[in-house]
N, C-alpha and C positions, 0 to 999 in steps of 0.2 A: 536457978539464979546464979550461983556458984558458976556453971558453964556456961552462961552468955557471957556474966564478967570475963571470965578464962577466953572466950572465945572475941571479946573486945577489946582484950589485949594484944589478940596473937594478929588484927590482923592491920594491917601497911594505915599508915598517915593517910595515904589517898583515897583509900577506900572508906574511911573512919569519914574524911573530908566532906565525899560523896555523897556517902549513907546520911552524917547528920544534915549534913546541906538540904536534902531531901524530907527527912523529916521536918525537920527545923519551917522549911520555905512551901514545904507542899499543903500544910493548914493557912494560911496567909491566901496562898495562892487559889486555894474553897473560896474562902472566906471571900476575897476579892472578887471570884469570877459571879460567885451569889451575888452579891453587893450591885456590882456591875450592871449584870443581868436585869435585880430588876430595877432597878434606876432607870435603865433604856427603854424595860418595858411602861414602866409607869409616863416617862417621860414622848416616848411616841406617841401613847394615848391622849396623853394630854394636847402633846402637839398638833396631834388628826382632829379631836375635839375642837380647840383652839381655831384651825385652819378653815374646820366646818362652819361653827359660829359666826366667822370674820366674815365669809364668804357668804354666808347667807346675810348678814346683817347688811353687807354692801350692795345686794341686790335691793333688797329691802330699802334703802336710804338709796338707791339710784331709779326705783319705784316712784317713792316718793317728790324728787324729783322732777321727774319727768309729769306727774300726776300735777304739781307744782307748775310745770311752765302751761301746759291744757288749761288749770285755772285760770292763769292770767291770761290768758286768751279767752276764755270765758266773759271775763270780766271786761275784757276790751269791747266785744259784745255787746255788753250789757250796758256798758257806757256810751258806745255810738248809735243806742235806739234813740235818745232824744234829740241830736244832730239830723237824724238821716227821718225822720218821723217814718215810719212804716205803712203806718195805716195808708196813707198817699200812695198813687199807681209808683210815683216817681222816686217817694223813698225806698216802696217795696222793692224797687226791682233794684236799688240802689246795696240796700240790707240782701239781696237775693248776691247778687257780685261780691262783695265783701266774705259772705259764707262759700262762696265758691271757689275766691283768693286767698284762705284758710285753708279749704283743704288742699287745694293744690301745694301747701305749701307745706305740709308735712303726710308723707305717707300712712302712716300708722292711723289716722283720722278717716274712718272710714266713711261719717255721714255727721252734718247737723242739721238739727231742726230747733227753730224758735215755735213754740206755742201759746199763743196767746186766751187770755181768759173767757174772752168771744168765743174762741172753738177756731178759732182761724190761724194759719201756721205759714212759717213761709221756710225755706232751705236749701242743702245740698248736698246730693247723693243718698236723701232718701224718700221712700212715700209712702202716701199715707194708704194701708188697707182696710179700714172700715170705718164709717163715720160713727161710731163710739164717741161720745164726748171723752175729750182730754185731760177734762179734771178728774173724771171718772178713772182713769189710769194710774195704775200703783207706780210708775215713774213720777207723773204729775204729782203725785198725792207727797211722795217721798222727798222733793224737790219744795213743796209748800210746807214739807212737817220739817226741813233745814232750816226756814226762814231767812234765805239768804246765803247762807252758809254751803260747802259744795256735797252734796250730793253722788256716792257713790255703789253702781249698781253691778251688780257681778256677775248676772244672766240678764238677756234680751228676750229672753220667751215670755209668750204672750201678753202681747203689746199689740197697739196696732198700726205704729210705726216702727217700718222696718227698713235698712241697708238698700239698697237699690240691686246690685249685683255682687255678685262673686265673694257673698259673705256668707254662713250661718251665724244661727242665734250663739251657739256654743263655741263661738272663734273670735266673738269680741265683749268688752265690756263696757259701760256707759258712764259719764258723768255728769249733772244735774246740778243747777241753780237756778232760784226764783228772781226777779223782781219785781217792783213795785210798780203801779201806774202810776202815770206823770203825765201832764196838760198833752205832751206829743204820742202817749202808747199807752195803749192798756198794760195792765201787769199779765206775766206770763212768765214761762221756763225754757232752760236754753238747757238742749239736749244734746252731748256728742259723744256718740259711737266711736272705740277707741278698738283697733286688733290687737288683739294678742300677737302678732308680730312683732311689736315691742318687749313686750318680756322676752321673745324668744332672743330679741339682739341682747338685753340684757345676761342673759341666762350662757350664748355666747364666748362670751368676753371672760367668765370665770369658768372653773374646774373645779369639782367637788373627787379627790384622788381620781382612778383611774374609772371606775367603777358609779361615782355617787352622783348626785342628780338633785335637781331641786324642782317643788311643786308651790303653787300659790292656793290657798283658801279664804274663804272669806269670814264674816264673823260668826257664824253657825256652824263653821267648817265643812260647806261645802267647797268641792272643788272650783276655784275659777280659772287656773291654767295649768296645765301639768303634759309633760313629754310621752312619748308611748312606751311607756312603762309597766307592766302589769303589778307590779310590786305597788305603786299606788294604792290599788283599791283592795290591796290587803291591809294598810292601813287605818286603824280606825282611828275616828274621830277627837277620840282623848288625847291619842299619842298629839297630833297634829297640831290641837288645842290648848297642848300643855301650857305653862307658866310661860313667859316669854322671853327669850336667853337661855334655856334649860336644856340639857341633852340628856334624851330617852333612850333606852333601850327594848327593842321589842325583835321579837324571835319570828319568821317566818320561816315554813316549811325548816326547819332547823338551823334556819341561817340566824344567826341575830345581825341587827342592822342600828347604827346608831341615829335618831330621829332628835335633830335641832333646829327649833324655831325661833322666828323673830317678828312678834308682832308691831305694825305699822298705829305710831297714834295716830298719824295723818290721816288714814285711810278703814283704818280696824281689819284689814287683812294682814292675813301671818304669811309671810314665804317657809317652808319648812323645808331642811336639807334632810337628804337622804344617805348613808356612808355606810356599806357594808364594812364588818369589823373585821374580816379577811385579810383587809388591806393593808390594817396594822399587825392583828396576828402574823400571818404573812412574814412582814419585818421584823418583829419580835423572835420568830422561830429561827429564820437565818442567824441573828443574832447571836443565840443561844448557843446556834451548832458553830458560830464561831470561835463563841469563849471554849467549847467541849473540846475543838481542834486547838485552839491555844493551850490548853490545862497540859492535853497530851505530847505535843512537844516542846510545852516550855520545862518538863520534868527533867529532859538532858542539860537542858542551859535555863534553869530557872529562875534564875537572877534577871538575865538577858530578856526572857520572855516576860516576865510579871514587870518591868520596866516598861516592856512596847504595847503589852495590855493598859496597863494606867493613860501610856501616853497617846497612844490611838484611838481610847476610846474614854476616857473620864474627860480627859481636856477636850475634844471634839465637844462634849454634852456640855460640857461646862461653860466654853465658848456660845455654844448654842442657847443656854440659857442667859448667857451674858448679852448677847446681839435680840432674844426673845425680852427684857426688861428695858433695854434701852428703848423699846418698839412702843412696849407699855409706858413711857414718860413722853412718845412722841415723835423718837429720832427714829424717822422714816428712811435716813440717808443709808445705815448699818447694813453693810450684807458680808456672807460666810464667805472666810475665803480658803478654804480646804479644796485640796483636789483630791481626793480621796474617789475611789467608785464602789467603797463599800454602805453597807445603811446608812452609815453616819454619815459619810457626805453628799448619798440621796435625798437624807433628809434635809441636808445644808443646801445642795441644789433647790428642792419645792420651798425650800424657808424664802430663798433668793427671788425665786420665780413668784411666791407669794406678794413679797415684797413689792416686786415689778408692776406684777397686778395692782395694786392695791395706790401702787403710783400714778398708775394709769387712769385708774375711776378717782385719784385725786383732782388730778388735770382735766378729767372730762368735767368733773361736776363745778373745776374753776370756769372753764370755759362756758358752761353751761353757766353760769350764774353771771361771767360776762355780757352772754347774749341777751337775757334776760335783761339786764343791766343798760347794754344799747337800745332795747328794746322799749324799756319805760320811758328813757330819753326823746325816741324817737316820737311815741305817743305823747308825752310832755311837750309836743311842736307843735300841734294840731289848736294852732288859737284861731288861726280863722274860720270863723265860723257864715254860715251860708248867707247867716238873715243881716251881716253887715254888708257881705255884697249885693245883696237884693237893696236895699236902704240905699248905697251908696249909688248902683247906678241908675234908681230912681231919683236921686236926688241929679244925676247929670241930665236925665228924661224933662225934668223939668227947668233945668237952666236952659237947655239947647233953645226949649220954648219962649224963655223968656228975659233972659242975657243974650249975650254975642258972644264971639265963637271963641274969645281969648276965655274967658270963663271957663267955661268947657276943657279946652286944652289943659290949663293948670287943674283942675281938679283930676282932669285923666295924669295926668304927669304925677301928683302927689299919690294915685290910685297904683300907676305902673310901678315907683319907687317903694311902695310898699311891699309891694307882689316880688320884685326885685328883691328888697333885704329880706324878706321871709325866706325866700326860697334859696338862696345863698348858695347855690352852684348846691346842694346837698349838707353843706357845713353844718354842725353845729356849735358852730364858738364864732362870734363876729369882736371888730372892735368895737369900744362904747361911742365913738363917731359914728357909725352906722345904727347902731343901737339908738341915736337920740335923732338923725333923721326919719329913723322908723316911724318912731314914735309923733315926731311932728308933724311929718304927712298926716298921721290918724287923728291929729290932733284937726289940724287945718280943713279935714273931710268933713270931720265934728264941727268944727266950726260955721260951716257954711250948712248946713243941716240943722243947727240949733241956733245961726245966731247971736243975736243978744245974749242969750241964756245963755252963752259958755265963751268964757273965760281961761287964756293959760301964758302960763311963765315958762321959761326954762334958764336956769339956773345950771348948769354945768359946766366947769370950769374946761379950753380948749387945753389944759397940760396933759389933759389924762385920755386924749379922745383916743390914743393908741392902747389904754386898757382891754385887754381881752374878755368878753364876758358870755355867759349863753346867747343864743338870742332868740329874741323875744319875749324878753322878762318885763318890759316898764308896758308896751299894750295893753296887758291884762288886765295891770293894777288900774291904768290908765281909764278902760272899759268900765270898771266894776265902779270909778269915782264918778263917772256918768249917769251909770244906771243905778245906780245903788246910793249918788249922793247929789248930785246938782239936778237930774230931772227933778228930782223928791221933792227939789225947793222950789216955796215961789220966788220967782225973780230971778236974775241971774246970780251964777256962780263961777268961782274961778279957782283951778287947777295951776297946780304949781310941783315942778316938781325939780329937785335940786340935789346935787352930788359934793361931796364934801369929803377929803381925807380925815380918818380917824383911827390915830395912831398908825397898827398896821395893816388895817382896811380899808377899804371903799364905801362909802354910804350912796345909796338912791332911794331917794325919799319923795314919795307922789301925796300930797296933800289936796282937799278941795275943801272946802267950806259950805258943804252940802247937809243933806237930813242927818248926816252922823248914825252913830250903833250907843243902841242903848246897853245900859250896864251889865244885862243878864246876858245878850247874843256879843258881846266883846269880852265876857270870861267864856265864853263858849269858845269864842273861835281863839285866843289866847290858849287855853287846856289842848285843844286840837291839831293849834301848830307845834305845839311842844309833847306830840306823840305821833312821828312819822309814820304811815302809811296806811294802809287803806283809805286812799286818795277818795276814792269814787262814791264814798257813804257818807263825807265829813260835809259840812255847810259852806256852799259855795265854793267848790274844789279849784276854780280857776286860782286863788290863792295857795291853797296847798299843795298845787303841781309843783308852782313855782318853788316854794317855798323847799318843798323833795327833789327837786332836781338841783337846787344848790345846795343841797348838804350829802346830795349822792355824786357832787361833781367836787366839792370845797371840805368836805364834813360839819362835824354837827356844830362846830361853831363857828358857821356861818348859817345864815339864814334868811329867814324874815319876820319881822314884829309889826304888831300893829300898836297906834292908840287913837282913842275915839273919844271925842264928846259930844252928848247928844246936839244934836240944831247948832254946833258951832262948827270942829272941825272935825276931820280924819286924817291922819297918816300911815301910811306902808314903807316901812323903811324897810331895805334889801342891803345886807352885809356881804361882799366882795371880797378877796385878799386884794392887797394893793400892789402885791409884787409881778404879779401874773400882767405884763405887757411886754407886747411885740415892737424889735429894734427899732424905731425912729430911723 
């Protein structure tokens, strides 16, 4: 002891400097590069985890989706069997065009079939290989135990409607819904064959690291699509089934591989990603042998080097964590901006890149919701209905016979101005000028067809006829006050319908003094308007179109209300904004 002291006296300031510098900073400098170390490692794991999740979950919710707009095409479907009647040679082959202008109009749709409860089916792009009855079929059977509800089936084997061409049973999967019989159609199920080329565009568009990969199962955990992969069918079924949002660990041939799933409520299929752990190990070890090569020459300039460690490589993580929380409250806009080409700012690159991603299936699925969006709109158009032009120009069949020819003329003139405003160059917004000669053509057809028995007003004032509004909102109400209230009555009856500012809206109010809604079906249809959507199940939809397409065009408060008393009157009053008109 005596000669170390002796020997820390004898030797120079600089060296004393050196030495303790060294001791002093080189436990710090452990300490830190530990520290460091696994922080990066913990925190890449998480990152990779993170990345996997995300990324499966947005397949998963862009799955869904797309399985999502199929429905509503379904349902389109299902809505145009009582328009088009089928059972007719003329509706059939009407309903046979319609499924053939569906598929054409998205690839991924490889075949539909309607089946009906008779045993009889009509469709496109597929057929039928054995007369097996079709209720007898675990589609059918699975489609009738929905009740309505959609129906999804994850193999096509053995059936005995099949694809037409260039399909197998194991390249596509099916979707299924029942309806009901009604005076125009038996009840039956609407069948469509959907490929697996969809997932594959989905699957695409994302990256699971360089290495990872993702499969789809269904709710038994078989396979319903997966890439040529062998590592799949090592697999089993528990990892793939696990809890939903969880990441598993499971070892193959001594690899381990991280397994994360994301089960679909929509659908009850899981997508499950696949990440060999390589890919962060991998990163991790560079890491390592960074900090090892730091340790080693920051010993001459320690100071220097345990400064450009902290700052190279804690602030990178810490940034990264900071840009990873902002992500988690939302703000999608945040991206790394390090130029670094070491881990850390690989890692800030895929965070970026993730990011990009993740932008991108934002705006698809906006647009996608847009289209859908034009798409109800468009269907929300379709008020002409056939049996008013069969009606109407039997009703000219029998003037030509028994009037003179000006007759005729005006009724065809009120028939063509109809045809005219409906069809609107394609628009759908006209002014309420247009909107109330619509209307009184239909009224005027009506009237010469009923007579005595019908009766109308109109009450709108000329300051607002430049209001912009959908069109063909007042016809419907118009129809329903006919059939639904003045036939009803003996004697005649009289429709009225009047516009009126209120406050900072617009009122249209169709009134008739017809049979009226008794107390239980006007809290019905009252509870019904005041929970939008599923149009096509509610009582007497032609009001609830209306009604969802001004709160999908205005929002929810605007609308429509009704009030009723029995054997006296009814009203449909329609709420507008009143600022929505075009320059004078």
């Amino acid at each position: 002891m005596a000669g170390h002291c002796g020997l820390w006296r004898r030797m120079k300031f600089q060296d004393k400097m050196i030495l303790s510098y060294f001791v002093i900073a080189l436990i710090p400098l452990l300490l830190c590069s530990v520290v460091i170390g696994s922080v990066l490692v913990s925190d890449t794991k998480k990152t990779a985890y993170l990345h996997t999740s995300q990324v499966v979950n947005q397949v998963s919710e862009s799955l869904d989706v797309y399985i999502g707009s199929v429905e509503k095409l379904i349902d389109y479907v299902i809505l145009t069997q009582d328009s088009l009647a089928p059972e007719t040679p003329a509706g059939a082959e009407m309903t046979q065009n319609l499924l053939t202008d569906l598929m054409d109009s998205s690839a991924e749709i490889a075949g539909i079939t309607i089946a009906y409860a008779d045993d009889s089916c009509t469709g496109s792009g597929m057929r039928r290989t054995s007369r097996d009855l079709f209720a007898d079929e675990k589609w059918y059977r699975i489609a009738e135990d929905q009740n309505g509800a959609l129906g999804v089936i994850s193999t096509a084997v053995g059936r005995n409607i099949v694809t037409n061409i260039n399909y197998s049973a194991d390249t596509i999967f099916s979707l299924v819904k029942s309806f009901p019989a009604t005076q125009q159609h038996e009840a039956g199920v609407v069948l469509f064959d959907i490929r697996h080329d969809v997932i594959e565009q989905l699957s695409s568009r994302i990256s699971i690291g360089e290495e990872g990969f993702f499969f789809v199962v269904d709710q038994k955990g078989d396979i319903v699509y997966t890439p040529a992969n062998p590592i799949v069918l090592r697999i089993d079924k528990q990892s793939s089934t696990a809890k939903s949002g969880t990441v598993d660990t499971l070892e193959i041939d001594g690899q381990e591989y991280s397994i994360s799933n994301v089960r679909s409520s929509y659908t009850g299929w899981r997508c499950v990603g696949v990440l060999p752990n390589t890919e962060f190990s991998s990163s991790t070890q560079r890491a390592t042998l960074v900090l090892a090569l730091t340790i080693l020459t920051s010993t001459l300039l320690v100071t220097f080097g345990a400064l450009w460690t902290a700052s190279s490589v804690t602030k990178p993580i810490s940034e990264l964590r900071g840009l990873m929380s902002a992500v988690e409250k939302g703000d999608f806009s945040v991206r790394y901006q390090g130029n670094s080409e070491d881990e850390i700012g690989k890692l800030g690159k895929n965070f970026n890149h993730m990011l990009e991603k993740i932008d991108e299936l934002i705006q698809q699925l906006y647009i996608e919701k847009q289209s859908k969006l034009e798409a109800q709109l468009k269907n929300l158009q379709e008020q002409i209905k056939p049996h008013f032009l069969y009606n109407t120009l039997d009703t000219i069949s029998w003037m030509a016979r028994d009037h003179d020819a000006m007759d005729v003329v005006d009724l065809v003139d009120a028939l063509t101005n109809m045809f005219r405003i409906g069809l609107s160059k394609g628009k759908d917004y006209i002014t309420l000028r247009e909107e109330k000669t619509h209307v009184t053509n239909y009224l005027y057809i009506q009237k010469i067809r009923y007579q005595d028995k019908l009766r109308y007003e109109i009450d709108i004032p000329e300051d607002y006829d430049s209001l912009i509004v959908p069109k063909l909102i007042l016809q419907p109400l118009v129809e329903n006050a006919i059939y639904h209230g003045i036939k009803l009555k003996r004697g005649g009856g009289t429709i009225r319908i009047v516009g009126r500012p209120v406050e900072n809206a617009f009122e249209l109010c169709v009134c008739d003094d017809g049979a009226g809604v008794d107390s239980e079906r006007l809290a019905l249809l009252r509870e019904q308007l005041a929970s939008p959507g599923d149009v096509q199940n509610k009582v007497g939809f032609g009001l609830f179109y209306i009604a969802e397409r001004i709160m999908l065009c205005y929002g929810s408060e605007y609308g429509v209300t009704i009030d009723s008393i029995k054997n006296v009157e009814t009203s449909v009053t329609i709420r507008l904004p009143l600022q929505n008109q075009e320059e004078k």
